[in-house]
Wavefront OBJ file of the C-alpha trace (Angstrom):
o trace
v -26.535 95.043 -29.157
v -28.780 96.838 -31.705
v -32.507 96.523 -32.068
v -31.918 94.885 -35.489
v -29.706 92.000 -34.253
v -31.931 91.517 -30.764
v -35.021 91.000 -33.926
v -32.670 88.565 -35.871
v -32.055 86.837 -32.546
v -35.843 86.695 -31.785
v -36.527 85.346 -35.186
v -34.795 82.155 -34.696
v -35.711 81.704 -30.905
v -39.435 82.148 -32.593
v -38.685 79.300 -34.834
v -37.360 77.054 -32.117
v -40.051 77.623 -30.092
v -42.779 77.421 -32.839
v -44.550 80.453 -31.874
v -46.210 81.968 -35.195
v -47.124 84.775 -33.078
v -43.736 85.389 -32.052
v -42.107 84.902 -35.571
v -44.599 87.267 -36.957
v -44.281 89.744 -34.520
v -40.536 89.784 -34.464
v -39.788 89.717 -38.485
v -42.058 92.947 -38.999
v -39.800 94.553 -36.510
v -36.605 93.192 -38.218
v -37.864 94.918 -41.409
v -38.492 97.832 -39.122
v -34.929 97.795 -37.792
v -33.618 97.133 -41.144
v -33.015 94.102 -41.796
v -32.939 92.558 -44.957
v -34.733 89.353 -46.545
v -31.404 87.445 -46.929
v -30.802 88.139 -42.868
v -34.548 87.442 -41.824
v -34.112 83.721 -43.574
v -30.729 83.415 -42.028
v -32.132 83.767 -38.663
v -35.182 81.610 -39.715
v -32.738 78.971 -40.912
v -30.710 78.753 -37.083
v -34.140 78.537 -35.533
v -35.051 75.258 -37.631
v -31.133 73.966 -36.963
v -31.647 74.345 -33.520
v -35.129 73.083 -33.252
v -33.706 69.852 -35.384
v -30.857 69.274 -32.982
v -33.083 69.852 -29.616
v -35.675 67.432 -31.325
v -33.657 65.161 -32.017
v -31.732 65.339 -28.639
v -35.382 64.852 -26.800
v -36.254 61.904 -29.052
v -33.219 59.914 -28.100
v -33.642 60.556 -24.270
v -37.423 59.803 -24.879
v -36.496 56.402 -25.719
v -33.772 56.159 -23.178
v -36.224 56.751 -20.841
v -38.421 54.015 -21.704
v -35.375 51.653 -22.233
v -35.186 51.363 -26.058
v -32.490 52.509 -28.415
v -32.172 55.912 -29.790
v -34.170 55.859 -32.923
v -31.229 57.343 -35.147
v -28.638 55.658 -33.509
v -26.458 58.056 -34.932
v -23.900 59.326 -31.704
v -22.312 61.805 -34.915
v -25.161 64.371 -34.047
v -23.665 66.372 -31.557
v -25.461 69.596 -30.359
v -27.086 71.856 -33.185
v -24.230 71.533 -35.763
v -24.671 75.074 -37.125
v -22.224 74.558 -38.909
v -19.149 76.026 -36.701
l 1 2 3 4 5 6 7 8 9 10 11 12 13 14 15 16 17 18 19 20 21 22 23 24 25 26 27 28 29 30 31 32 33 34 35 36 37 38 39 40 41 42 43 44 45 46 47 48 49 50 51 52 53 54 55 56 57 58 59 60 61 62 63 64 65 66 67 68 69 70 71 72 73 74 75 76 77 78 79 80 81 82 83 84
């Protein structure tokens, strides 16, 4: 795998994580690898997708946990729907 795609990668797990560190750290080096603006918010937008889905997933077993309903009730959202 190239440098530029490992930075891409890094980008979104940055996101998820919500480290600004990270996210700063890793974009400059995606410009440094090459990559371009429209790639950089690509990767930025999987990182929110994927935070959204995990956030989601942890609310409902929060409250399944303490015994109440799912707060979305919505059983449609399944995983990180990027889309696939």
């Amino acid at each position: 795998m190239d440098c530029r795609t490992k930075e891409l990668i890094a980008i979104g797990a940055s996101v998820t994580a919500g480290c600004k560190p990270c996210l700063e750290y890793h974009v400059g080096k995606a410009r440094e690898h090459g990559a371009s603006e429209e790639e950089i918010r690509a990767a930025v937008g999987v990182g929110k997708v994927v935070r959204k889905g995990a956030a989601g997933k942890m609310d409902d077993y929060m409250a399944t946990l303490m015994g109440d309903e799912p707060c979305c009730g919505d059983s449609s959202n399944q995983g990180c729907n990027l889309g696939d």
